[in-house]
ZAMARGU-4260 file (C-alpha; in steps of 0.2 Angstrom, whole numbers, plus 5000, padded with zeros to 4 digits):
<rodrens>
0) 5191/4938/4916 | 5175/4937/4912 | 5162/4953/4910 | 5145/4958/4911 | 5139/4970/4903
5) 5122/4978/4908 | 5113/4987/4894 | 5098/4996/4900 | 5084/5006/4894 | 5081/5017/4910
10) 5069/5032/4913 | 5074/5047/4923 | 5070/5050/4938 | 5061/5031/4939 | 5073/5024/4952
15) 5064/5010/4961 | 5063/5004/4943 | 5080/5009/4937 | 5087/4999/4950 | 5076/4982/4948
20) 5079/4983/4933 | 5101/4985/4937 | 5098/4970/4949 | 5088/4958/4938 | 5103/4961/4926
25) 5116/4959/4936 | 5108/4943/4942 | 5108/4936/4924 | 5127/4942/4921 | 5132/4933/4938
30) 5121/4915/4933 | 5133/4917/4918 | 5148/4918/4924 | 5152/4937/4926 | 5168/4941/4938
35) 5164/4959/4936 | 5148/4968/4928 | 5148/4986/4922 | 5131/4996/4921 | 5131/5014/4911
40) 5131/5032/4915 | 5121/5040/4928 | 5111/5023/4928 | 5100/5024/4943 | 5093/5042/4938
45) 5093/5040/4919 | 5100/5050/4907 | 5099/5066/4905 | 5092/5071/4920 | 5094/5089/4917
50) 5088/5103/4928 | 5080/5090/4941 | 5099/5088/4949 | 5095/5106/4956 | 5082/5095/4966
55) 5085/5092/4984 | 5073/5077/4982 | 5077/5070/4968 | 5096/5068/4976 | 5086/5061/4989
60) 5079/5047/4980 | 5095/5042/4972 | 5104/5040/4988 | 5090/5029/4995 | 5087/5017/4979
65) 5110/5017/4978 | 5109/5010/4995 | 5095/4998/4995 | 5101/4991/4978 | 5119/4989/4985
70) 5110/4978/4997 | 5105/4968/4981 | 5124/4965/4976 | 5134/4951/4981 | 5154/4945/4983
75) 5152/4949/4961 | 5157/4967/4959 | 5147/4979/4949 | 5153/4995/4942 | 5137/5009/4940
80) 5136/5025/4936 | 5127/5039/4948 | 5128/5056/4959 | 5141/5062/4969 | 5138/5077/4981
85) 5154/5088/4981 | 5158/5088/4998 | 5170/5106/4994 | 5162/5121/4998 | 5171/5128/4982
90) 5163/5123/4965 | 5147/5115/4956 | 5138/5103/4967 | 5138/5086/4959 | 5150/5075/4953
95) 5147/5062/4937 | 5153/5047/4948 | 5155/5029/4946 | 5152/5019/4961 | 5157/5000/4964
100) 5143/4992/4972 | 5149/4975/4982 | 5142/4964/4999 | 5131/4979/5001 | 5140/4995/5001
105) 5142/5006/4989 | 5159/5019/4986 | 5164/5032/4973 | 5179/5025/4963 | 5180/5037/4951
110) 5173/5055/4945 | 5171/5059/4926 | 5186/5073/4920 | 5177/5082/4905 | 5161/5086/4905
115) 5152/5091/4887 | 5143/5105/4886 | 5140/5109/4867 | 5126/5102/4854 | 5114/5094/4866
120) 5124/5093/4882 | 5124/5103/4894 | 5134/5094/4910 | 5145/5111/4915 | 5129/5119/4921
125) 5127/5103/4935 | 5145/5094/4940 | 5161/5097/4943 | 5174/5090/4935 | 5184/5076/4943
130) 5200/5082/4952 | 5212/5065/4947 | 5209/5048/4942 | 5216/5033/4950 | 5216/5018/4945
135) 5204/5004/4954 | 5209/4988/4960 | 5198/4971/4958 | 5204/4954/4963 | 5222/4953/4953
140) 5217/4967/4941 | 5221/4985/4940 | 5206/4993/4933 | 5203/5011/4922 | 5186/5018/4927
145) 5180/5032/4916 | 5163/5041/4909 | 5156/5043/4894 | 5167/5058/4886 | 5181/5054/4895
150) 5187/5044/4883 | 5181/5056/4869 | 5197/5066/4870 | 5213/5055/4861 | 5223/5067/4853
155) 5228/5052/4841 | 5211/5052/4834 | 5206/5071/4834 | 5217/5084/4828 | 5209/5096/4837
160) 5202/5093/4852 | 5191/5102/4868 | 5200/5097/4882 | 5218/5099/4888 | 5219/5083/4898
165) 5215/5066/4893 | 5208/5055/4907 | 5213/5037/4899 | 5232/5043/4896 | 5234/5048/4916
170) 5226/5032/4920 | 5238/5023/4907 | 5253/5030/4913 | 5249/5025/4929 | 5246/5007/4925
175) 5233/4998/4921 | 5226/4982/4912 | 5209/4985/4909 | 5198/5001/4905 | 5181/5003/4908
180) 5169/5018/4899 | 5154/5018/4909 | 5141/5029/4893 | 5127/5040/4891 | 5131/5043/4872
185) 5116/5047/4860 | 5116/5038/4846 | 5115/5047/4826 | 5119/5040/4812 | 5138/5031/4811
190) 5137/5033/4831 | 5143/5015/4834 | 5157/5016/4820 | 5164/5030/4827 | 5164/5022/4846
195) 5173/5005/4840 | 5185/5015/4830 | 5189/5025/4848 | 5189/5010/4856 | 5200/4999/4847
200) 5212/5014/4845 | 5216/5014/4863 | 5215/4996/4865 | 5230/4994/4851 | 5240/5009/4857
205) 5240/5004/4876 | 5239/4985/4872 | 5225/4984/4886 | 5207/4976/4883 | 5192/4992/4884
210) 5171/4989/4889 | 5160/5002/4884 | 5143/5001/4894 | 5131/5011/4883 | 5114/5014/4889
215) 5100/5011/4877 | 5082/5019/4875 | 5075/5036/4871 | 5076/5051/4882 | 5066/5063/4877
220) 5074/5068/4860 | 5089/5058/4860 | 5088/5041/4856 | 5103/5031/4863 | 5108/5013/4853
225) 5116/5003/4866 | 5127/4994/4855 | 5140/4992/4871 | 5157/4983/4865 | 5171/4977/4872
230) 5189/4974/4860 | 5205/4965/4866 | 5222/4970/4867 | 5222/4971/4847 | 5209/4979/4844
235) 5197/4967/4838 | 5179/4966/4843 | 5176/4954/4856 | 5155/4956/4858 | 5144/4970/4854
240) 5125/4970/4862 | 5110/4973/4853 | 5107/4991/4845 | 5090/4998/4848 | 5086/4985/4864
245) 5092/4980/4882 | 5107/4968/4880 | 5117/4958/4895 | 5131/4952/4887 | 5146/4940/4899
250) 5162/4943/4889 | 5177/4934/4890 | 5193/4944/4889 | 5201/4931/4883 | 5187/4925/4871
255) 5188/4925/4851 | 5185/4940/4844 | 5172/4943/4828 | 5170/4956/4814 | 5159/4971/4818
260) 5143/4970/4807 | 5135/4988/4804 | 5117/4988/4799 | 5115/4999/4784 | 5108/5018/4787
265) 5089/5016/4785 | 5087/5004/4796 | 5096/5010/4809 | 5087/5029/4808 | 5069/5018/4806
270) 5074/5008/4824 | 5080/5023/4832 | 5065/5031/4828 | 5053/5016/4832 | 5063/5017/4849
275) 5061/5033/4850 | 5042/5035/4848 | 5040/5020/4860 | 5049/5026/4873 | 5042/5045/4872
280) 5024/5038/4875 | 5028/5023/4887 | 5037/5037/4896 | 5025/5050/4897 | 5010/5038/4902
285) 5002/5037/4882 | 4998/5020/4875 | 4988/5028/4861 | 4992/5038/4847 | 4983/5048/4832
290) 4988/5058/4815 | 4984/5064/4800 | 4984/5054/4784 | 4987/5064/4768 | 4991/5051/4756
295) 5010/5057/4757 | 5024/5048/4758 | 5028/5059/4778 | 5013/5054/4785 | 5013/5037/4779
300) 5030/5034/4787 | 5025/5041/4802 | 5012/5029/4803 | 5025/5015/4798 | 5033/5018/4815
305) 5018/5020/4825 | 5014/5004/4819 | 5029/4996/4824 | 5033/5007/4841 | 5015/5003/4848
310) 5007/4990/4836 | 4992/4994/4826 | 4978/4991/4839 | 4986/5008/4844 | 4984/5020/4830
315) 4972/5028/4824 | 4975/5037/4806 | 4962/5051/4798 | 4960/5058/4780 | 4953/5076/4782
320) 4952/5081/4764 | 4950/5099/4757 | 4942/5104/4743 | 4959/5104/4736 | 4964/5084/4740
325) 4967/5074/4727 | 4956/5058/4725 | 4973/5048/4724 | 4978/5055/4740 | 4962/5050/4748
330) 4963/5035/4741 | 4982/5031/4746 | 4978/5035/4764 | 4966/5022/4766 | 4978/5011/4757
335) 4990/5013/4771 | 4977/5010/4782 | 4972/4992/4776 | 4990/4988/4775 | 4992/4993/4792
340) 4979/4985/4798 | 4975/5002/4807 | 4958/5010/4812 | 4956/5027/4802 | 4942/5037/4798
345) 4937/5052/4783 | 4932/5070/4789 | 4930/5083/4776 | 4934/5099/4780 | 4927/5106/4764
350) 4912/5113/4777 | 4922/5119/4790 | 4932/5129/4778 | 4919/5138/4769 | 4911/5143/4785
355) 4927/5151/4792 | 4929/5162/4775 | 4912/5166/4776 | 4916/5173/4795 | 4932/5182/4791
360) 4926/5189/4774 | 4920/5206/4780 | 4939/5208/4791 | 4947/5203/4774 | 4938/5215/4764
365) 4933/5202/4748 | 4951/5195/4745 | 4953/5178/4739 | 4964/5164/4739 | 4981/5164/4746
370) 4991/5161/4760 | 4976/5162/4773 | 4967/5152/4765 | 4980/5138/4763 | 4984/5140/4782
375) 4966/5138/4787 | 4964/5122/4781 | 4980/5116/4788 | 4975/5125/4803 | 4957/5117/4802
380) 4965/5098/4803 | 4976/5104/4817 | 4960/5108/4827 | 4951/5095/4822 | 4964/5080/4827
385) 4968/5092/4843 | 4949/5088/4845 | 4951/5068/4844 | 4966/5068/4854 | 4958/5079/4869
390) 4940/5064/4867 | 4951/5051/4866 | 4966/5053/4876 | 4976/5047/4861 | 4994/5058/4859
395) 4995/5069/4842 | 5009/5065/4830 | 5014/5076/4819 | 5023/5072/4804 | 5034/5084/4795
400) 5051/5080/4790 | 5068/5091/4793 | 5067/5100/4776 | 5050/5105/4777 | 5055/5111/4796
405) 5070/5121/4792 | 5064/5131/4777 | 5046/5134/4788 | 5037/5123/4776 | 5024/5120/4787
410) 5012/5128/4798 | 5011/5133/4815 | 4996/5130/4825 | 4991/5118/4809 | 5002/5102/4802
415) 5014/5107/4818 | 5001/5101/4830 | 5006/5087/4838 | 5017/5082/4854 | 5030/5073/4845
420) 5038/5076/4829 | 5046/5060/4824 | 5052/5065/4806 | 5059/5082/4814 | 5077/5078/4812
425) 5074/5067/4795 | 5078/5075/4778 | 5066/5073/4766 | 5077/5062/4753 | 5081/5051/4769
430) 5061/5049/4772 | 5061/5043/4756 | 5076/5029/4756 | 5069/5023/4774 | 5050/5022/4765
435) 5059/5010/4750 | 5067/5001/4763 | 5051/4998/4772 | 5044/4991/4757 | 5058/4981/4752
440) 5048/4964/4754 | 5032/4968/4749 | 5021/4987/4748 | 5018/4993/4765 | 5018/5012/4760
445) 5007/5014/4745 | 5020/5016/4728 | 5011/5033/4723 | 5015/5039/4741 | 5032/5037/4734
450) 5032/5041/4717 | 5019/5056/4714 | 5029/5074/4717 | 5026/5081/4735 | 5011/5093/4737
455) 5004/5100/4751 | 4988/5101/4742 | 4982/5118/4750 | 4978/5124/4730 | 4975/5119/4713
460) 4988/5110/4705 | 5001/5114/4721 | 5018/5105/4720 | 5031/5109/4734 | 5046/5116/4719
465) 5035/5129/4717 | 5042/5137/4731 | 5056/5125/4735 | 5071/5119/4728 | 5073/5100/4723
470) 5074/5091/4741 | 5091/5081/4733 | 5098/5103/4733 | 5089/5108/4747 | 5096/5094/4760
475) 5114/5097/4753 | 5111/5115/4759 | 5105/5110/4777 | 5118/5099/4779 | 5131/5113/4775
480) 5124/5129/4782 | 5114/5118/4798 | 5125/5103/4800 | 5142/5109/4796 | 5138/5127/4800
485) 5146/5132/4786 | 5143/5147/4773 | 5134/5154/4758 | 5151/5155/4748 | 5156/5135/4752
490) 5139/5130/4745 | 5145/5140/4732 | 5159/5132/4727 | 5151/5116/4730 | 5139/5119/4715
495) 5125/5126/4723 | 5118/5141/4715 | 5120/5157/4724 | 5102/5162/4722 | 5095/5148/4729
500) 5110/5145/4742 | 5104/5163/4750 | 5085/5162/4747 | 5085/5146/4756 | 5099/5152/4770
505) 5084/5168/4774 | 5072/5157/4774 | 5078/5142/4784 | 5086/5159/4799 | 5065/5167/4798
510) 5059/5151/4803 | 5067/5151/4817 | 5053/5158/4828 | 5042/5144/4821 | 5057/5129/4827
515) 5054/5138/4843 | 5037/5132/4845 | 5037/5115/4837 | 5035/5099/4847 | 5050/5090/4850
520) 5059/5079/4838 | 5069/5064/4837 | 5088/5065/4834 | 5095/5055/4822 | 5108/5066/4813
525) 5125/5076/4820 | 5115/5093/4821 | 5095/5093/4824 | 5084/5108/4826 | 5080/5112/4846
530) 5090/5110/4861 | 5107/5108/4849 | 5106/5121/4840 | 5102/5137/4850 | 5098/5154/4839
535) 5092/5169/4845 | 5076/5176/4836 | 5078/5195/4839 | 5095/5197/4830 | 5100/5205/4814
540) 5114/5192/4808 | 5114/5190/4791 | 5126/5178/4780 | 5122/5184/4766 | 5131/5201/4767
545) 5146/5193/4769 | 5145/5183/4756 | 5142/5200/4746 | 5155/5208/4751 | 5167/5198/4759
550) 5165/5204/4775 | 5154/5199/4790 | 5147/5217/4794 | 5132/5226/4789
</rodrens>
């Protein structure tokens, strides 16, 4: 049997265009030869549509582009995920169905069983869960239709699991030679590993052949990789469509199977990034885009991957130096520039500033230096590119980095300006292996950008381990205290010092209320700041008394 997979960038809530763009690829799968094609997730609204399923309208719209693009679909079957109203009076409204489109109809042939609601999901608060699963027939075949995390659930694979039913062992059991997983899966790093382990897991064990149909694009913060596969009987990887792009692949069940090739780390956060600042703008009606060049190795790779999201036509890049800039930094950012090939331009700020201290001297009583005035001048370029972006109608990147972000490293209303923060879910030691990677033919991204100590420049001689850690300890303790949410005394005993493990644990829980208020970020990693991790900001929790005393009270 031969199968089409349909790999699609969709946007939510586009659904003339989400379903030309389902019926252009199924008319390339069927010119190929496909016997059934498969589509992803909730493919005709996009993914995730979030609170517009409480909209009468926009459930409107669904049921009107389902039907005119069944109308599109011929004798060729094809498998596509969408809305179900729940036609009992008792429970949520929705279902997460899968419908068969075929000679211009369109029926529901399966509901999806578990529904996620933890990290960034949130599917409890719209569907209901599906009340059985059934297995499908097409032509001689007995079909498995399931959703997404479904098939997340195999106790062989996870020793502790969320759900208490599995959804691809009922349809097993009732007999089956083919299971489809129609997905909406964000992708972070070792995403796709992951998903062929699963796959060719249940493949072996139930000696049937599995599809994954992974939608691809960027939501939003959520990047999702594509990267649809399908595996035979053994296990082995029959075809696997492109990461980072729309894909229509015709596989044959029966084909020769191939050896996955993983690209290595780097590149795969730099394309999902690429993706995911591409989409964000295209999305939101941007075509042009502006930031701040320091001469640091962030900005510079921001500007990398505007470049390569939106080409440099689309870019404009500005140096506003203080009186505390270094002439290397200046001098690196217009490096970057000409090897972009980007427009930029120099404002000084130098003016600007002095006249604000002058203002604000009689409220401050004759104090000097400090913390204001290092946040004015951030503060002063936040204004001043807000400025450009409002004359130009280019869109505001900003371009702080994970690290920076969780300790509150940054400043708000200044270097946080910005509508999206692409390095927001990027630690800074993984900025810095992507930015060698992007030079690994040739110097994009000047080499002192790389090499020189990180400073934010705001006063004389200022380097950021002057109030930080090294960012090889500080990222080990995001990745323990944010990523595995683990505590004080496991740093601990992983090396870290106590000292620091606490003094960074305060300051990473006070900066909270400046998360809160940060444009939103790109997710590349198992745990980002925003709408996965949710953290109250009046509350008194604090873990490092229990880490003093063994004990979790005050």
């Amino acid at each position: 049997m031969k199968i089409g997979l349909l790999q699609i960038n969709f946007t939510v809530g586009d659904f003339r265009g989400n379903a030309e763009k389902v019926a252009l690829a199924y008319e390339q799968a069927v010119r190929a030869g496909a016997e059934l094609c498969v589509g992803s997730e909730l493919g005709l609204c996009g993914y995730p549509p979030r609170d517009l399923l409480h909209r009468q309208d926009f459930l409107h719209q669904h049921d009107i582009a389902l039907a005119a693009l069944a109308k599109k679909i011929g004798s060729v079957p094809l498998v596509l995920g969408g809305i179900e109203k729940n036609r009992k009076k008792a429970g949520r409204p929705l279902h997460n169905s899968a419908f068969l489109l075929q000679k211009g109809k369109a029926k529901v042939v399966a509901q999806k069983s578990l529904l996620p609601t933890y990290d960034v999901f949130d599917e409890d608060r719209y569907f209901e869960p599906a009340s059985r699963t059934v297995p499908l027939r097409i032509g001689q075949n007995r079909v498995g239709v399931t959703i997404c995390e479904d098939i997340w659930n195999d106790e062989d694979l996870w020793p502790e699991r969320r759900y208490r039913t599995d959804p691809v062992r009922q349809l097993c059991q009732k007999g089956i030679d083919l299971l489809i997983n129609l997905s909406a899966s964000p992708w972070h790093i070792g995403k796709e590993k992951v998903r062929y382990r699963l796959l060719a897991e249940v493949a072996k064990r139930e000696k049937i052949p599995v599809i994954q149909v992974n939608q691809v694009g960027g939501n939003d913060e959520l990047v999702f990789d594509g990267q649809s596969m399908a595996v035979n009987r053994q296990g082995a990887l029959l075809a696997v469509g492109a990461s980072f792009a729309e894909d229509v692949k015709v596989v044959d069940l029966e084909g020769k199977s191939e050896k996955p090739i993983w690209k290595g780390e780097e590149e795969q956060v730099f394309r999902a990034l690429v993706l995911g600042t591409r989409d964000y703008l295209h999305k939101c009606g941007f075509r042009e885009v502006v930031l701040g060049l320091s001469g640091g190795i962030d900005s510079a790779l921001t500007a990398v991957i505007a470049v390569e999201a939106l080409g440099p036509n689309q870019l404009l890049g500005v140096a506003l130096p203080s009186p505390f800039s270094s002439e290397g930094s200046v001098a690196d950012a217009e490096a970057l520039a000409k090897n972009l090939g980007i427009r930029w331009a120099k404002i000084p700020i130098q003016n600007p500033f002095e006249t604000v201290l002058r203002s604000i001297d009689p409220v401050r009583g004759g104090k000097k230096g400090g913390l204001t005035e290092e946040n004015l001048q951030s503060r002063l370029r936040g204004l001043i590119l807000m400025g450009i972006s409002n004359d130009s109608g280019r869109l505001l990147l900003t371009t702080g980095n994970k690290s920076e972000m969780a300790v509150g490293y940054c400043t708000l209303y200044g270097d946080m300006c910005g509508a999206l923060a692409v390095l927001a879910d990027v630690p800074k030691t993984m900025v810095y292996r992507i930015s060698k990677w992007v030079n690994r033919n040739g110097e994009v991204i000047p080499k002192s950008s790389i090499e020189k100590a990180p400073s934010a420049e705001l006063r004389p001689n200022q380097k950021d381990q002057d109030s930080l850690p090294p960012y090889e300890e500080l990222d080990r303790i995001l990745e323990s205290y944010v990523v595995n949410e683990g505590s004080i005394e496991g740093m601990v005993k992983k090396g870290i010092s106590r000292t620091v493990a606490e003094e960074m644990v305060r300051k990473i829980d006070l900066s909270e209320y400046k998360r809160r208020q940060a444009a939103p970020g790109i997710k590349v990693t198992t745990k980002a700041f925003g709408m996965g991790r949710r953290v109250p900001l009046a509350q008194r929790f604090d873990p490092r008394e229990g880490a003093r005393s063994g004990s979790g009270k005050r």
